[in-house]
N, C-alpha and C positions, 0 to 999 in steps of 0.2 A: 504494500500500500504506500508505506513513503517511498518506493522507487517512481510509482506511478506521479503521486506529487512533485516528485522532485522534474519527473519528464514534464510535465504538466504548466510547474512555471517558468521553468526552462523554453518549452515552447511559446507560451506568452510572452517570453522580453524577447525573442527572438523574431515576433508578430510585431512588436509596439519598436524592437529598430528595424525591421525591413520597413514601416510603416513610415517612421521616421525619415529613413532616409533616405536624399535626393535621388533623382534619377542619375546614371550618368555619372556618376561621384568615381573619383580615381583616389589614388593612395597621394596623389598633391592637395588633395582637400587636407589631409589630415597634418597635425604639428605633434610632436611630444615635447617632454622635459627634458632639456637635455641635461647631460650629468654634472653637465658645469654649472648647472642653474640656466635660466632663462630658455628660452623658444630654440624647437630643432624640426623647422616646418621642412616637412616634405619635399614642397612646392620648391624648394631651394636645390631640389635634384631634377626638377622637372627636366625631361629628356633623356634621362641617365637611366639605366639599371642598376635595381636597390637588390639587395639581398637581405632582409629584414631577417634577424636573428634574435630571439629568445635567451638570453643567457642565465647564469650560475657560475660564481663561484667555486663551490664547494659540491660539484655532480663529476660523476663518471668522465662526462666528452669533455669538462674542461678544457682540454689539450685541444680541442678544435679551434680555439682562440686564436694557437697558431698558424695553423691553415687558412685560418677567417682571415689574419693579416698580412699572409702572403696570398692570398686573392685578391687581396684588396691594393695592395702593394703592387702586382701585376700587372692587373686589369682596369685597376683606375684610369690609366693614360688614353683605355679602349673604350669609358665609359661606364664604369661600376663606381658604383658604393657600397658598401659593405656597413650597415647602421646593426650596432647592438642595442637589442632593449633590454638590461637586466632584468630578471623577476624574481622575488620570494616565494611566488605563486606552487611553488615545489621544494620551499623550505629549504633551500641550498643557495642562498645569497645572503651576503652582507647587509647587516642592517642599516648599511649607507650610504650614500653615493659616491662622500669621499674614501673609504675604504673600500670598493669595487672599481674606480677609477685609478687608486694607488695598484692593487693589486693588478690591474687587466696590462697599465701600462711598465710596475717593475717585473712581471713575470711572465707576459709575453708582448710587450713592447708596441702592443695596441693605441693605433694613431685614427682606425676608421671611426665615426663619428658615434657617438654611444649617447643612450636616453637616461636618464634616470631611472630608480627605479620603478617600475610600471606592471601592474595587473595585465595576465597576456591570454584570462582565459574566466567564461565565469560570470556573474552579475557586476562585476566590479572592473570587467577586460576596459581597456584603453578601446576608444572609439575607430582605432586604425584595426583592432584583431577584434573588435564585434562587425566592422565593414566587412573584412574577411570570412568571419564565422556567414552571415550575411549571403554574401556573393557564393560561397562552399561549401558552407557548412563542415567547418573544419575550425578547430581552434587548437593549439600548440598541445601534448597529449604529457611533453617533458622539455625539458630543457636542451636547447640546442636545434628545435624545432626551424624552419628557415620557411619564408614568405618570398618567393622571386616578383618582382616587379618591373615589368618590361618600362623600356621609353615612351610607351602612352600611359604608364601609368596604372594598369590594370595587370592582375594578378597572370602571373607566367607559369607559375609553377606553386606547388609547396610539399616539403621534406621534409623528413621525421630526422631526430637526433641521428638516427644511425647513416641515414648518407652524411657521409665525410663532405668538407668543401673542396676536397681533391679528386673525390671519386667520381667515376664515368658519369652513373645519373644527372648528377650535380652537372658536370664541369658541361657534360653536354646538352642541358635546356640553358644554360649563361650562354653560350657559341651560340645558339638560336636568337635568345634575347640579345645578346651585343650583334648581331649582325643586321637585326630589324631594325627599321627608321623609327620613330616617332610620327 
């Protein structure tokens, strides 16, 4: 009976944001926090493919970090961003910004743009991963989950923790998306 409730309202806030939201809406509508404080809009990669990333501290893939920043390292020149959203949403993150920020940057040298931390799944998800849940019906299942976002803006792809940012699946929907116009 509370599984039923639980699908129940689950499916109502999922009815009152598709209801919600615009038509047409791209991942440029949306801004997060960025981890340094202040605005980390979107709309500021408009053109570019994003690779929106789920992160953790203290989970299993951590070590993806690395890979996250020599993709991004790579591929930026070709048109990627590589955007971490930390979450505690799986209870393996830092209780702050500036300690996921120290740690992302002295222990794997993490330069690609990073949010604060943010709800990535849930009644409480960030309005960019209820767009998503929205448009897929898909929301991040663990940490290290990945959201591809082509140069129009609209969802390319999405990855579980266990594709690597180096491996086949991954590396070849990014060759797809960086070689599409906007």
């Amino acid at each position: 009976m509370a599984e039923l409730a639980r699908r129940t309202l689950l499916a109502g806030v999922a009815a009152m944001t598709a209801a919600a939201a615009p038509a047409g809406q791209t991942a440029w509508d949306f801004a997060f926090e960025a981890i340094e404080e202040g605005p980390l809009p979107l709309a500021q990669f408009r053109g570019r493919v994003l690779l929106v990333t789920n992160t953790a501290s203290f989970c299993g893939y951590t070590y993806q970090y690395k890979a996250l920043e020599a993709l991004h390292a790579k591929d930026s020149p070709n048109g990627l961003t590589v955007v971490g959203v930390p979450s505690q949403d799986f209870n393996q993150e830092s209780d702050s910004n500036a300690k996921v920020k120290s740690f992302c940057e002295a222990t794997f040298g993490v330069q690609f743009p990073m949010a604060g931390l943010t709800h990535v799944r849930g009644a409480k998800a960030h309005p960019f991963y209820q767009w998503v849940r929205m448009q897929k019906d898909w929301e991040p299942s663990w940490n290290f989950n990945k959201v591809l976002i082509g140069r129009d803006g609209r969802i390319a792809g999405l990855f579980a923790a266990t594709d690597e940012p180096d491996g086949a699946r991954l590396r070849q929907a990014l060759g797809v998306a960086l070689a599409a116009t906007a």
